[in-house]
Structure formats: C-alpha cells, structure tokens
C-alpha positions in Angstrom: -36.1 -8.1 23.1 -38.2 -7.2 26.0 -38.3 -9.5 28.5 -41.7 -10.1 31.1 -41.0 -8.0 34.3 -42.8 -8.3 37.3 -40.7 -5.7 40.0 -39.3 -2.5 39.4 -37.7 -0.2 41.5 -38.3 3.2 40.8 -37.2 7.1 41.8 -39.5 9.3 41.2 -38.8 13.2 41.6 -41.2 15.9 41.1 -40.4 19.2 39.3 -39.1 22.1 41.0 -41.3 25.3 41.5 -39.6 28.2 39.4 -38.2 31.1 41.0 -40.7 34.5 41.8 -39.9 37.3 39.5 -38.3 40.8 40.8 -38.9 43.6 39.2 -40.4 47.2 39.2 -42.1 48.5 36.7 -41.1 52.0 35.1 -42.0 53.9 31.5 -41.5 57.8 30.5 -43.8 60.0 32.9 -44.0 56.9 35.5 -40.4 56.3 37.1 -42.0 54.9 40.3 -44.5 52.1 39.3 -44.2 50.0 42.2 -43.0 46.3 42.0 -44.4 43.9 39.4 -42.7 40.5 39.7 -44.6 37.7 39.0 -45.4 34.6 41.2 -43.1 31.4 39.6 -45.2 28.3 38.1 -45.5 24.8 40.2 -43.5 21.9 39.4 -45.3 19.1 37.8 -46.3 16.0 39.3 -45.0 12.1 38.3 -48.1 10.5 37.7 -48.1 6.4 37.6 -50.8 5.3 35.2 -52.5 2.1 34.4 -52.8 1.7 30.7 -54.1 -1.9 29.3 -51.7 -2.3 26.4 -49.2 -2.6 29.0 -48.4 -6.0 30.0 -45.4 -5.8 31.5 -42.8 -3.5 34.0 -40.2 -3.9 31.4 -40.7 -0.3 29.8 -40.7 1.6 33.2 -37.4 3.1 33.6 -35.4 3.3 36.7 -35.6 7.1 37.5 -38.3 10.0 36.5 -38.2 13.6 37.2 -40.7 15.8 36.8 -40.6 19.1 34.2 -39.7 22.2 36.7 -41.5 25.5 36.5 -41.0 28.8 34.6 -39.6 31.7 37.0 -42.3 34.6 37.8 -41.8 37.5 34.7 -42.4 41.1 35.0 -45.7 42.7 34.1 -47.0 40.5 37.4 -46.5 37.5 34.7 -47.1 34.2 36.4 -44.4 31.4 35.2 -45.8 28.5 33.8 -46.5 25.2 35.8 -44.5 22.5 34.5 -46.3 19.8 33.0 -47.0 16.7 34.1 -45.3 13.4 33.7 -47.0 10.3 32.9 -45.7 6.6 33.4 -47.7 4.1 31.5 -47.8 0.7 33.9 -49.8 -2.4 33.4 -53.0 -3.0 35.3 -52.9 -4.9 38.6 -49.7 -3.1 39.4 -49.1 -2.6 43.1 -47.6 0.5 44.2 -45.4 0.3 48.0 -43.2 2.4 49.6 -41.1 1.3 52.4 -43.0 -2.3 52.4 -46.0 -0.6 52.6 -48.9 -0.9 50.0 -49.7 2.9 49.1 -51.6 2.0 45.9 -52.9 -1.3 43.6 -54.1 0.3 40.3 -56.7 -2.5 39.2 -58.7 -0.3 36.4 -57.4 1.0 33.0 -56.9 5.2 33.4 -56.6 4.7 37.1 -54.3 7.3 38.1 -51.8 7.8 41.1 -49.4 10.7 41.8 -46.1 8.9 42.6 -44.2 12.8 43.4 -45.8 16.0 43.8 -44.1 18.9 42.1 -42.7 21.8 44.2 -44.8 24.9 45.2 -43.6 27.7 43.0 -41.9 31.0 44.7 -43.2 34.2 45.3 -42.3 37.5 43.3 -41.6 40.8 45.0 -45.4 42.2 43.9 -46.7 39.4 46.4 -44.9 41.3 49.2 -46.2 44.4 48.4 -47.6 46.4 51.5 -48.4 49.7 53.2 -45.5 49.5 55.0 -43.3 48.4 52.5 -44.1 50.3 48.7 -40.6 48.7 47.2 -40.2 45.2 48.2 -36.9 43.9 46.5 -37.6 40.5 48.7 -38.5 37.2 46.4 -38.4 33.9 47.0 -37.2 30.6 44.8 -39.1 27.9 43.8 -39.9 24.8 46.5 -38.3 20.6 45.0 -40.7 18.5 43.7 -41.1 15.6 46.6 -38.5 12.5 46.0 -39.4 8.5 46.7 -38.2 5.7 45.9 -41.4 3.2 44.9 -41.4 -0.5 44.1 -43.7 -1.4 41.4 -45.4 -4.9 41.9 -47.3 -6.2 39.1 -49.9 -9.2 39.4 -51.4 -10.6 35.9 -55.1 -10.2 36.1 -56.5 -12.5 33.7 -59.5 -14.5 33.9 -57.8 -17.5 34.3 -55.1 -19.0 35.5 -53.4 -22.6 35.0 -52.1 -24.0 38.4 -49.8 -27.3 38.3 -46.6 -29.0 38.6 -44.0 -28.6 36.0 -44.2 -31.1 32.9 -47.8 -31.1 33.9 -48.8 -30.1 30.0 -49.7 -26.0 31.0 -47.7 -24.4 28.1 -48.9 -27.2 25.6 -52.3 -26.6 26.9 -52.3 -22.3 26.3 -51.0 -23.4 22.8 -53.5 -25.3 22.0 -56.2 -23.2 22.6 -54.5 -19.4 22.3 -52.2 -18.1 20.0 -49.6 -17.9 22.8 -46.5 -19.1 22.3 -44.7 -20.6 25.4 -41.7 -22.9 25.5 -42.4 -26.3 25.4 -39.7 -29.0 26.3 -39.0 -32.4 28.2 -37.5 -30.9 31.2 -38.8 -29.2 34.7 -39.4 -25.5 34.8 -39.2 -24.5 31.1 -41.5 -21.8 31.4 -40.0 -19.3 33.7 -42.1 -16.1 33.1 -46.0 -16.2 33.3 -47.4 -16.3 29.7 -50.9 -14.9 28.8 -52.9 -16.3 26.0 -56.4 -15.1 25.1 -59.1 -17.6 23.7 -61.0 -16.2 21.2 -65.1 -16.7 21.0 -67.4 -16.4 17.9 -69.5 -13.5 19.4 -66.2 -11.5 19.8 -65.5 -12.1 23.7 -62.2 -12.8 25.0 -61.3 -14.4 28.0 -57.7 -14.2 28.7 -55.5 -17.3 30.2 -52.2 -17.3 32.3 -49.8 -19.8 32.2 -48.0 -19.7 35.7 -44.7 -21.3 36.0 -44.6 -25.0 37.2 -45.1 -25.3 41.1 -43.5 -27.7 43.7 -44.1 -29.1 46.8 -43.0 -26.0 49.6 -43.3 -23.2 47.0 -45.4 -20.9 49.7 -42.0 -21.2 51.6 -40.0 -20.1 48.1 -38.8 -24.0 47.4 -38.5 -23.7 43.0 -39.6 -20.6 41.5 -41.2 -20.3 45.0 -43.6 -17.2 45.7 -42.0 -15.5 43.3 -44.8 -16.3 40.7 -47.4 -17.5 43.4 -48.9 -13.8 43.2 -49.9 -14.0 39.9 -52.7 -16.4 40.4 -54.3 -13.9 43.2 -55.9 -11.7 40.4 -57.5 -14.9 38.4 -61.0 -15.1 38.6 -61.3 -18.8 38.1 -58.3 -21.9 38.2 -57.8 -24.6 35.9 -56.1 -27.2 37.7 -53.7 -29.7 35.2 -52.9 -32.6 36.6 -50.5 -35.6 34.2 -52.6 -38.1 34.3 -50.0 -40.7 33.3 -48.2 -40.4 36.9 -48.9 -42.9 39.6 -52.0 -41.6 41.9 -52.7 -38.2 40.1 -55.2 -36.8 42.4 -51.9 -36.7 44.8 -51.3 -33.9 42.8 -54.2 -32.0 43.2 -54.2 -32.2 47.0 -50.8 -30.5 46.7 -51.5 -27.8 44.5 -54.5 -27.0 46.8 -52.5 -27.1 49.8 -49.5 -24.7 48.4 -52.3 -22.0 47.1 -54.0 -22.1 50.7 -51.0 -21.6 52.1 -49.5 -18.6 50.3 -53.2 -16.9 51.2 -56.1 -18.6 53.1 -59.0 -18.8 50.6 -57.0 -19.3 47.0 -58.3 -23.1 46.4 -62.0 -22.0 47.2 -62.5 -20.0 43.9 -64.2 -21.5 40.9 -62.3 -24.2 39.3 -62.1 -27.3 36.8 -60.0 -30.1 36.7 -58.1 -30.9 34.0 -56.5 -34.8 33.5 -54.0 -34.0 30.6 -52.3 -36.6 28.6 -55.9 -39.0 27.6 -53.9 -40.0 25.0 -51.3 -42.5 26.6 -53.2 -45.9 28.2 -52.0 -45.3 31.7 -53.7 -42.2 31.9 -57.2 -43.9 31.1 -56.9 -46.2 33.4 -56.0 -43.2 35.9 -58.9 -41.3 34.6 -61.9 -43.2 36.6 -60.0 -43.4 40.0 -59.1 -39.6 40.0 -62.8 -38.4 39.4 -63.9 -40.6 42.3 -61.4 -38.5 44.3 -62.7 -35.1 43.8 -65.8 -33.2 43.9 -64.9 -30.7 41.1 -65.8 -31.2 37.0 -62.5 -33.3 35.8 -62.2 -32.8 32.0 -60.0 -35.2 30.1 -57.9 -34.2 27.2 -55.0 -34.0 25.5 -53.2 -31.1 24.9 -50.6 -32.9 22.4 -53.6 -34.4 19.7 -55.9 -32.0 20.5 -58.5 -34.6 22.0 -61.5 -33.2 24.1 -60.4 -29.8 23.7 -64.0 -28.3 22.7 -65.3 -29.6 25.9 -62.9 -27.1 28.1 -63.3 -24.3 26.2 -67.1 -24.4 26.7 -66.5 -24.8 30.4 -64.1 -21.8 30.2 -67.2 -19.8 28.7 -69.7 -21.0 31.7 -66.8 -19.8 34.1 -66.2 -16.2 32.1 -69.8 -16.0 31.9 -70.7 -16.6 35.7 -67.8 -14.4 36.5 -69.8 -11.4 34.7 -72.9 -11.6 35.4 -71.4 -12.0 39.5 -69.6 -8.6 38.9 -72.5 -6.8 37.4 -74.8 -7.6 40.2 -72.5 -5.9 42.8 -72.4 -2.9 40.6 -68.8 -3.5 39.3 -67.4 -3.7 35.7 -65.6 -6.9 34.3 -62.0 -7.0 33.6 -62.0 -7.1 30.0 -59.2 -7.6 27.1 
C-alpha cells in the first residue's frame, strides 16, 4: 500500500563525464598519423519533473544518480552523453535546498534540473599543437554535481474544506466525490489530506481536499499543527464546515479564520462559503438562524449524513470553479485543471 507523502528527502547526483580517449592513429604506409583520441561524453543531468498523475511523494526514492558518460574512442570518436534522468513528482511540489526555496513546480511538464552531469574529459587529439605533434596527455571525465534537496508538496485543488475535527469534512467529500476517507466518532480520524473530485454533466471537474481536522493554536503546531496547514495555500476557494449542533457554532468560524490568518496573512480573504453541517439533528435548526446573523458570507445548510441540501452546494461549488476561471483567463494564465 502506498501511503500519502507530503516530504521527501532526496540525493541527487549527476553522472560522471567519461574519460578522453588516447590514441594515435596508424595503418600500412602511414606509421605516424598523429593522435586521434576522442573527446568523452557529458554526464547526464537529474531532472525533477512535475507530472499530473502524480499525487503523492511516496514513489520518489531516497537517492538518484545520473547515467555517466561513454569514454572518448579512437578515430576522434566522441563518447556518448549519458542520458538523462527523470523523476516524476506531483504538481505544487516545492523544491529547497538548505531551507531555501530554489524551485515550486506549479504546472504539469514543468521541469527543473535537480544535478547537473559532469563535463566530459578531453582526448589527446584536443591537445594537439605546433609545438607538440604527439600529445600522450588526456584528461578524465568531471562528477556530476551532488545535493541533497527536500521535496515539499502542497495539494493544489480547487478547494479545500477547513474545520475542526468531527466537524462532518470526510462525510461531506463522500457525499459528493467518490473519495473514500475514514469516517469515525473520534477526533482526528483523517490524518492525511484526501482529494475527491466532483464530477459535472458538461464534463468539468473541480477537485476537493479534505484537510485534516484543525484546533485551536495549530499555526503554533498544537494537533496535527502546520503540518497540514500548507495544503490549504494552493486552494483557490474554502469551504468552511462548521457542526451546527455545538453550542454557539459561529465560535467556530472565528477560530478557523483566525488560525489560517495566522499561519499566512491573507488565507481567510479568499472566496468562501459556509457550510452548517448536521441540518438534520433539532439543535442544529435552532442554531441555524443565529449563525447566519453572525456572518457576512453565503451559509448553506445540509447534511452530509442524509444527503439533505446537497444540490444547493454543489451549485455554489460551480459559481466558485467558474469565477475562478474566467479570473485566471483575464490575467493571461491557464486554470489548474484535473
């Protein structure tokens, strides 16, 4: 079973540059042909690419090293460069190397070169001069450049649901994906990010994540802590889900707010809807008129259990894909698609 990662940290090595050939060539009626040993091939790079059927780190291994380069032949034969290596990675993976962010590959068939392969040595027909007509001097291959990287990946879907555990998130992506989180009567059952995509009749998908349950002090690492608080950087829009049936629900929402704002200034200004799970127990409908007077955003009441009220947020889901579009295509940008 392959488990969701979210860190990896990898060595990356790039191929050695072959050796330069050494040789002089000779045949019948021609003893003293001069020197014709080829220049040796470069070694190939480590290349980090971001592939969309990737959804996780879980497949990137540990250690890669690059293919080396063939040595210089006679004839003035060149070796061959070694080819390159390719490691698929989600998208939204970050790249960093000593805590620094040296790339964030955020579009499918972006590319970056994680190790250059060594420059490949000289043959003695490179060294070839007036002053010297038999050079028997060649020189060996350059190493491929070593790092050590840390692979960060933040989930980029479209949405992402924000709320305290047992708030009804995992029941919710159930209900309207094919998804298949844990769902159970305890605190912090889901303990990776799950992404479910909602299917449309005219063939779009807008893809949902299910962040793990946040707590009061998780921008300070309280719970599962900031661990999973990245996650929700890359969605475009935020569902907040709030239990209805709890005393003064709208408590909640100030919280949630207040824990995104302060793991990065701006993350409770983006596009949102409220969502009052649990309609179907009487508390929560006597709940329901007291948390809309609270809030200035679109509160949608449902149930994720009998399914009541779900065709109203998966309209509303379509109004936020849609405006999310239509916003990137003005600046000149392409959607994230699935």
């Amino acid at each position: 079973t392959r488990y969701f990662v979210d860190h990896r940290k990898v060595r990356v090595v790039g191929g050695q540059g072959g050796g330069g050939g050494h040789s002089f060539y000779s045949e019948p009626r021609k003893i003293f042909g001069g020197p014709d040993g080829g220049n040796g091939g470069d070694g190939g790079h480590v290349i980090l690419k971001a592939d969309q059927q990737m959804k996780s780190l879980s497949s990137v291994l540990p250690f890669y090293q690059g293919f080396h380069g063939e040595r210089g032949g006679s004839k003035n034969c060149y070796g061959a460069n070694g080819a390159y290596t390719y490691v698929k990675v989600p998208v939204g993976t970050l790249v960093k190397e000593d805590g620094k962010v040296v790339a964030d590959l955020t579009q499918h068939g972006e590319e970056y070169v994680a190790a250059y392969g060594g420059a490949g040595g000289k043959g003695n027909r490179f060294f070839l001069s007036n002053e010297n007509r038999a050079p028997t001097l060649f020189t060996p291959g350059e190493p491929g450049q070593e790092r050590v990287l840390h692979l960060e990946l933040k989930t980029t879907a479209h949405a992402g649901l924000v709320g305290f555990p047992n708030a009804g998130k995992s029941s919710l992506l159930r209900a309207i994906s094919r998804a298949k989180p844990a769902v159970a009567a305890y605190p912090f059952t889901t303990l990776n990010p799950h992404v479910g995509i909602v299917h449309y009749q005219d063939y779009e998908q807008v893809a949902v994540a299910d962040i793990p349950g946040l707590i009061k002090g998780a921008h300070q690492n309280r719970g599962l802590g900031v661990a999973f608080l990245r996650h929700i950087e890359r969605c475009r829009f935020l569902l907040y889900v709030v239990d209805l049936s709890v005393s003064q629900p709208w408590i909640q929402l100030q919280d949630l707010k207040y824990e995104l704002e302060q793991y990065k200034k701006g993350s409770s200004e983006r596009p949102c809807v409220v969502i009052g799970n649990k309609i179907d127990l009487a508390q929560s409908r006597i709940n329901l008129p007291r948390l809309k007077e609270q809030t200035d955003h679109r509160v949608i009441a449902l149930s994720a259990l009998t399914g009541d009220n779900l065709e109203e947020l998966l309209l509303h889901l379509r109004e936020l894909y849609d405006t999310y579009v239509k916003t990137e295509q003005s600046r000149g940008q392409s959607p994230v698609k699935w």
